[in-house]
N, CA, C and O atoms as a printed pandas DataFrame, in Angstrom:
     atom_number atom_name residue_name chain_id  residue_number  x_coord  y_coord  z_coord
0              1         N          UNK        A               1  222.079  104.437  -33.173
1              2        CA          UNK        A               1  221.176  105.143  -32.288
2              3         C          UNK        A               1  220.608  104.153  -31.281
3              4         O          UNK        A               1  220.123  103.067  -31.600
4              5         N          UNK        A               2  220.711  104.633  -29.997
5              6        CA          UNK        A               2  220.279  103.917  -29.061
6              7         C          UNK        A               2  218.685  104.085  -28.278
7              8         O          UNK        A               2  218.417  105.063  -27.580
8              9         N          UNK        A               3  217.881  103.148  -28.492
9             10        CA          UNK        A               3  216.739  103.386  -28.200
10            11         C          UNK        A               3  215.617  102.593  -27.273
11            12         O          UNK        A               3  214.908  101.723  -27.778
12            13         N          UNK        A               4  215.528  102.908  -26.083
13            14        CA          UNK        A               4  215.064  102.021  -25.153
14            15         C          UNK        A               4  213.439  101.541  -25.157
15            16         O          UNK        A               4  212.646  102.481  -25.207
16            17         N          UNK        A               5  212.985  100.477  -25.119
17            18        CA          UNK        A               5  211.382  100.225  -25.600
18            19         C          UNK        A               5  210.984  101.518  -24.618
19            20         O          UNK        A               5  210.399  102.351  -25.310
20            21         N          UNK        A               6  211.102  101.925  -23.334
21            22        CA          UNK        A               6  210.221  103.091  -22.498
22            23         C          UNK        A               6  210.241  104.061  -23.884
23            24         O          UNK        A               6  209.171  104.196  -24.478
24            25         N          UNK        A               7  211.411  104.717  -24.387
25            26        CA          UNK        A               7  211.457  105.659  -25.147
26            27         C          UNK        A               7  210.649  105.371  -26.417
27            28         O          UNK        A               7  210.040  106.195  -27.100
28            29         N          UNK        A               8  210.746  104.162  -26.592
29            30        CA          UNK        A               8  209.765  103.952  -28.162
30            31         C          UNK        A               8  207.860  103.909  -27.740
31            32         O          UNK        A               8  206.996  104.213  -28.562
32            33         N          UNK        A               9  207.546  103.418  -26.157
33            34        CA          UNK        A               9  206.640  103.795  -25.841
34            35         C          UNK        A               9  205.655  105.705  -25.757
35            36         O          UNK        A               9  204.508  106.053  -26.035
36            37         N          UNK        A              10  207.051  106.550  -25.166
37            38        CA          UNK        A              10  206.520  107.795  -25.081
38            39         C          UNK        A              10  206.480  108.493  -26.779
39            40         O          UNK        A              10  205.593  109.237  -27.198
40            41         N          UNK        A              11  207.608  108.047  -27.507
41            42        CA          UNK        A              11  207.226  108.500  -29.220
42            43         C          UNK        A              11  205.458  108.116  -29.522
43            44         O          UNK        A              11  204.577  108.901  -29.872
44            45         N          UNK        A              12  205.345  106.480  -29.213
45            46        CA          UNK        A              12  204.010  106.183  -30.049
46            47         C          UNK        A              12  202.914  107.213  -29.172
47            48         O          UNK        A              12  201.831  107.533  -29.662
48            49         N          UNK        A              13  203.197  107.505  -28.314
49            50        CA          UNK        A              13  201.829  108.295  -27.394
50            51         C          UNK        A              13  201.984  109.694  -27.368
51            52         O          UNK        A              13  201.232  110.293  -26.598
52            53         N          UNK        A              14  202.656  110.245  -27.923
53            54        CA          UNK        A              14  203.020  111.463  -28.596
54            55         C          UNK        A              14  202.732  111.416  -30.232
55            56         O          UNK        A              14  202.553  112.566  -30.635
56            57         N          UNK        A              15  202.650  110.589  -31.125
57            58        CA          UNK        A              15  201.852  110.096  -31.994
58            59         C          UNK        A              15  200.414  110.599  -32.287
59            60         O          UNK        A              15  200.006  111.580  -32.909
60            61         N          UNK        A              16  199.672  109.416  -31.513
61            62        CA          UNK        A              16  198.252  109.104  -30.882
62            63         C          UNK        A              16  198.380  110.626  -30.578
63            64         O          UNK        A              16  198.322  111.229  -31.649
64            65         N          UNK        A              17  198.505  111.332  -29.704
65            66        CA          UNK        A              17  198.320  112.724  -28.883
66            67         C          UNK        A              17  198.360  113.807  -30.544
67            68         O          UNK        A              17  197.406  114.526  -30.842
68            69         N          UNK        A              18  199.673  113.691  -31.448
69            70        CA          UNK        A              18  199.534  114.782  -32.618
70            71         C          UNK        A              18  198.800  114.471  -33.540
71            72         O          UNK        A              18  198.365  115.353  -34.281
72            73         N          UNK        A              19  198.405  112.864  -33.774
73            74        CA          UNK        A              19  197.839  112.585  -35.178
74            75         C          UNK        A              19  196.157  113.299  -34.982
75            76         O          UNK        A              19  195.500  114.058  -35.693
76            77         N          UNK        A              20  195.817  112.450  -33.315
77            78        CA          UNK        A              20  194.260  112.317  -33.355
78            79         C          UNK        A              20  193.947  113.400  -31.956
79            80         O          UNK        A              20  192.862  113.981  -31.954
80            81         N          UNK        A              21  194.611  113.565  -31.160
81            82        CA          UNK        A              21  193.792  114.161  -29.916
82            83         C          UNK        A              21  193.776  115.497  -29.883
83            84         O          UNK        A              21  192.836  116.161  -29.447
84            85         N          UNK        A              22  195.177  116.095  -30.501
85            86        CA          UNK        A              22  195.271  117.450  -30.494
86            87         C          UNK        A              22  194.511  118.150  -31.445
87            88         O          UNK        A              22  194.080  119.293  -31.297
88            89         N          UNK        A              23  194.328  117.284  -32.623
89            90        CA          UNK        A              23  193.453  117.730  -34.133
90            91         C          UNK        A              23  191.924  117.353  -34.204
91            92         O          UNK        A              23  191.077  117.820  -34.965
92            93         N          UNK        A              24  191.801  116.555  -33.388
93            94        CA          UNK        A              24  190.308  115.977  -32.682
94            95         C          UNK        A              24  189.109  116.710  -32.482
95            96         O          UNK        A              24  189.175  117.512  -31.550
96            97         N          UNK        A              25  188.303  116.673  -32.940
97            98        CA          UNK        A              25  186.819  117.184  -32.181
98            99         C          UNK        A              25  185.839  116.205  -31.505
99           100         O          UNK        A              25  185.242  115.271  -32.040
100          101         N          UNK        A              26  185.804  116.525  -30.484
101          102        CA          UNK        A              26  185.308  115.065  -29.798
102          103         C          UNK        A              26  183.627  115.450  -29.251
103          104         O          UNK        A              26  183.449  116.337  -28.417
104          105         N          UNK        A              27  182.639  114.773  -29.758
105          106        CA          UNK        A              27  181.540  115.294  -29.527
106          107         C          UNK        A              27  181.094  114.837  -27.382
107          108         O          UNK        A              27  180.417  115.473  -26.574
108          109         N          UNK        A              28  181.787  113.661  -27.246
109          110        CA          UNK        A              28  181.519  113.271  -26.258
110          111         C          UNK        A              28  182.742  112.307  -25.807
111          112         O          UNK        A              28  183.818  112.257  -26.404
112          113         N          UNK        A              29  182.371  111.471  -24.541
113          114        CA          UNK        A              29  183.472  110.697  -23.725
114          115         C          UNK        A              29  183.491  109.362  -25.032
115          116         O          UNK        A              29  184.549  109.186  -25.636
116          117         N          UNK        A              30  182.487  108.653  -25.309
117          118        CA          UNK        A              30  182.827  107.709  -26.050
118          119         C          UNK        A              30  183.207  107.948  -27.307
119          120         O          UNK        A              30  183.752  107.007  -27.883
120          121         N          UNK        A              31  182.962  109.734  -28.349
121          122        CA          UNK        A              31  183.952  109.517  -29.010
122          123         C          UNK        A              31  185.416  109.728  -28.745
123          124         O          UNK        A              31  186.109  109.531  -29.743
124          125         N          UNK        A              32  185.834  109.953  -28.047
125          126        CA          UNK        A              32  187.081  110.123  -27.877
126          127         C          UNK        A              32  187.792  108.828  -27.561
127          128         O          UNK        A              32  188.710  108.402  -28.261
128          129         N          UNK        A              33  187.295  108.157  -26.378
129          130        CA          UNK        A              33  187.578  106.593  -27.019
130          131         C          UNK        A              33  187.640  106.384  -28.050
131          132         O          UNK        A              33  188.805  106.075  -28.297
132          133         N          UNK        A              34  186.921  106.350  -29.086
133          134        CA          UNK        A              34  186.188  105.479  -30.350
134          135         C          UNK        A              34  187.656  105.551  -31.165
135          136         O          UNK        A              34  188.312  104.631  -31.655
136          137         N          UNK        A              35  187.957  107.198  -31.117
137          138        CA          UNK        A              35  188.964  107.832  -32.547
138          139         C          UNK        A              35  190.003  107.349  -32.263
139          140         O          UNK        A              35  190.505  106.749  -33.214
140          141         N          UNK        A              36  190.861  107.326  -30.912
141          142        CA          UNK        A              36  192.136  106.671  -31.079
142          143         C          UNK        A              36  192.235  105.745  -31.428
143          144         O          UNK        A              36  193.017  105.489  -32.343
144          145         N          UNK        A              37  191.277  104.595  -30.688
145          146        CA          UNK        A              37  191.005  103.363  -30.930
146          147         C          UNK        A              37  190.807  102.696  -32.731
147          148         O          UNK        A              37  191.414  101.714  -33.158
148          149         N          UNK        A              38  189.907  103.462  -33.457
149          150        CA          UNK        A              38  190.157  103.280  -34.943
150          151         C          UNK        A              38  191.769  103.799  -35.162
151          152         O          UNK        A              38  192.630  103.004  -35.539
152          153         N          UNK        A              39  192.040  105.092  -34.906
153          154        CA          UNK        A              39  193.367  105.292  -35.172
154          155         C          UNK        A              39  194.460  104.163  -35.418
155          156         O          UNK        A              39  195.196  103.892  -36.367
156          157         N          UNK        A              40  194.263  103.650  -34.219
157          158        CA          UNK        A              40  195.455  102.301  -33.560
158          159         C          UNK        A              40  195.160  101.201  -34.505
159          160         O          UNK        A              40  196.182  100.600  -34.839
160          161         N          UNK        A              41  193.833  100.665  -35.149
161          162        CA          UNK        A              41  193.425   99.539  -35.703
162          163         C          UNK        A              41  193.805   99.835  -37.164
163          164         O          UNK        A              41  194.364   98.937  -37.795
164          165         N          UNK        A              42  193.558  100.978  -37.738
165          166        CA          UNK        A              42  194.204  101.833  -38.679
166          167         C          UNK        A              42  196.054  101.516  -38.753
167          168         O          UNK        A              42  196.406  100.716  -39.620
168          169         N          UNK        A              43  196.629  101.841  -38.287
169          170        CA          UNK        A              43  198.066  101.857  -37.870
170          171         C          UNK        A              43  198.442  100.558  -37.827
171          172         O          UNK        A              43  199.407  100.168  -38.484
172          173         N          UNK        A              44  197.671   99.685  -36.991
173          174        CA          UNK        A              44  198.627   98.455  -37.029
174          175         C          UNK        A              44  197.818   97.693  -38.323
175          176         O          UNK        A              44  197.893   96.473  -38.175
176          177         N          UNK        A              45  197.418   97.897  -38.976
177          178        CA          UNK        A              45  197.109   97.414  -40.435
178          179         C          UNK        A              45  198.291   97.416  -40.805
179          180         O          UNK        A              45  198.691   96.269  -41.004
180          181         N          UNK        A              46  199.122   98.279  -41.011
181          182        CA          UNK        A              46  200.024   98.383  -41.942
182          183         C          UNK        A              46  201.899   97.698  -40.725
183          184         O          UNK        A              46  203.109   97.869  -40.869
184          185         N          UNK        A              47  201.138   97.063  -39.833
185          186        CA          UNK        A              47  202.173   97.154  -38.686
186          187         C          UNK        A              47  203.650   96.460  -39.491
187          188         O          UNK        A              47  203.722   95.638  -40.404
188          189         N          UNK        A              48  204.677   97.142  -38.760
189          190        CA          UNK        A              48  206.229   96.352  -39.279
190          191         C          UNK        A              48  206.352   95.992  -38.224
191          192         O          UNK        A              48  205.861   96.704  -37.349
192          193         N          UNK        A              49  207.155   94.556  -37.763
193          194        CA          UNK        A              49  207.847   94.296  -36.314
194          195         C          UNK        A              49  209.286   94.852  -36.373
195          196         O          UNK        A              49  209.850   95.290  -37.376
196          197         N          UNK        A              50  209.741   94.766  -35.221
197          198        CA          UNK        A              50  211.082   95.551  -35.036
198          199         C          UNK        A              50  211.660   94.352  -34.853
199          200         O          UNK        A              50  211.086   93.477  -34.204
200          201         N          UNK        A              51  212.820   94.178  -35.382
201          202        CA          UNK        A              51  214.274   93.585  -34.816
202          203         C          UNK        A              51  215.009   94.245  -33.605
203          204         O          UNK        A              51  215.465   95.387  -33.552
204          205         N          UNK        A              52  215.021   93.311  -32.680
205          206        CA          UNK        A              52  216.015   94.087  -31.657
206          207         C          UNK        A              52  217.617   93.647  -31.702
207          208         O          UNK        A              52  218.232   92.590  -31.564
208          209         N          UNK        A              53  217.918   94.874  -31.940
209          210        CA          UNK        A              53  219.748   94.043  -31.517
210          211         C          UNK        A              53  220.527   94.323  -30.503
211          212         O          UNK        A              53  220.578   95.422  -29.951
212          213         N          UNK        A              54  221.092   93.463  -30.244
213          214        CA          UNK        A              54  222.079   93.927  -29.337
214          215         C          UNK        A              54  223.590   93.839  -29.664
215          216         O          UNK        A              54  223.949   92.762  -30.140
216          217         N          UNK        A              55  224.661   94.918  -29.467
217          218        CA          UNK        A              55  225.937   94.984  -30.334
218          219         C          UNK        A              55  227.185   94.822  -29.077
219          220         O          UNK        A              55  228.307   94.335  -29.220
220          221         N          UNK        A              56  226.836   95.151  -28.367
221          222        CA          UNK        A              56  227.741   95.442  -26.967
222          223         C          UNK        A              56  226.985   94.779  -26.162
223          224         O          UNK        A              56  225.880   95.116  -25.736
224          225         N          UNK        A              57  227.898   93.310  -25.828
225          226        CA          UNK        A              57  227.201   92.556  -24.686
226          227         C          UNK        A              57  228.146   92.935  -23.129
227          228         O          UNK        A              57  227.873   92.386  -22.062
228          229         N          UNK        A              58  229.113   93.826  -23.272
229          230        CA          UNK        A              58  230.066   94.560  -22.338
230          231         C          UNK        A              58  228.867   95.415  -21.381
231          232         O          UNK        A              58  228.819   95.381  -20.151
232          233         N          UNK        A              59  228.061   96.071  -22.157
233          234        CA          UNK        A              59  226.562   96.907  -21.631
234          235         C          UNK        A              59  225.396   96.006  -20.913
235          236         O          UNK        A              59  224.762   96.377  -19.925
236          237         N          UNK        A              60  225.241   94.826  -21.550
237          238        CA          UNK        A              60  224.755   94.478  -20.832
238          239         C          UNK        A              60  224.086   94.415  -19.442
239          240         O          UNK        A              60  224.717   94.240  -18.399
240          241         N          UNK        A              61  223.067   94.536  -19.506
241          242        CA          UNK        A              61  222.604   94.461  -17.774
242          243         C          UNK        A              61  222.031   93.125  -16.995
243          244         O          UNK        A              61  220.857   92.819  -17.203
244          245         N          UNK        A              62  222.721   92.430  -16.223
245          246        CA          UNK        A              62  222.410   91.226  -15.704
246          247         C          UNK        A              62  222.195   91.545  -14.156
247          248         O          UNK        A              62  222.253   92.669  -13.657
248          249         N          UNK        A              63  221.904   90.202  -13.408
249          250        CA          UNK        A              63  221.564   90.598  -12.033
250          251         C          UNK        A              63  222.847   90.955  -11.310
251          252         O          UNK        A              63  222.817   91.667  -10.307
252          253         N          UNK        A              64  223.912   90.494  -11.782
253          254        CA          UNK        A              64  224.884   91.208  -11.128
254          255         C          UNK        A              64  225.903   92.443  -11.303
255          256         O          UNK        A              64  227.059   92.778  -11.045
256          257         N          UNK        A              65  224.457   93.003  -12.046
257          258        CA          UNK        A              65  225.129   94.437  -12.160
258          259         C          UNK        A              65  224.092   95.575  -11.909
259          260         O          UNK        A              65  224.081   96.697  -12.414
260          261         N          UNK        A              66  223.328   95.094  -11.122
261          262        CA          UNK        A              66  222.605   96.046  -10.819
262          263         C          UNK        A              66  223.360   96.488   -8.854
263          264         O          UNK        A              66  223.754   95.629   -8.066
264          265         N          UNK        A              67  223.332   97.978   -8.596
265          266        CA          UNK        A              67  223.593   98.522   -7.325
266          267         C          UNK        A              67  222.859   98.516   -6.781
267          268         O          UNK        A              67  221.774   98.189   -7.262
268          269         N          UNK        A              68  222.983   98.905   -5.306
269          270        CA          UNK        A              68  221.897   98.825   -4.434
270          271         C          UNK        A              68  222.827   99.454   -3.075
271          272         O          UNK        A              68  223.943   99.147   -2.654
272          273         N          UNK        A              69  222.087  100.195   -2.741
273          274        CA          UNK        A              69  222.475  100.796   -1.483
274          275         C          UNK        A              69  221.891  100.424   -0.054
275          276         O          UNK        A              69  220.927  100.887    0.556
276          277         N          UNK        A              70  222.901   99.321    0.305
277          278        CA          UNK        A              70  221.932   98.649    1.438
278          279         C          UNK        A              70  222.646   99.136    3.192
279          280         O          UNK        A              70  222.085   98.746    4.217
């Protein structure tokens, strides 16, 4: 499965959005700050790091493979 950090960014904030914002009662502006924010400190308690791999260096993207329409 191929998975780009942008794409692993919009999962975690779709996360944050089902765990705490959508289920949320927020009395005011600073709690709503407050809850994700424990949320997140919560979460990375238990944090795993990722291994990145790469299997196909044929895919690769270097500077001379990017187009440009000049």
């Amino acid at each position: 499965m191929i998975v780009s950090w942008p794409n692993q960014v919009e999962l975690w904030f779709a996360k944050i959005e089902r765990d705490v914002i959508a289920r949320g009662v927020f009395t005011s502006v600073p709690d709503l700050k407050r809850k994700p924010m424990r949320y997140i400190r919560k979460y990375n308690e238990q944090a795993k790091s990722v291994q990145w791999k790469y299997f196909d260096p044929t895919r690769r993207i270097t500077p001379y493979s990017i187009i440009t329409d000049n």
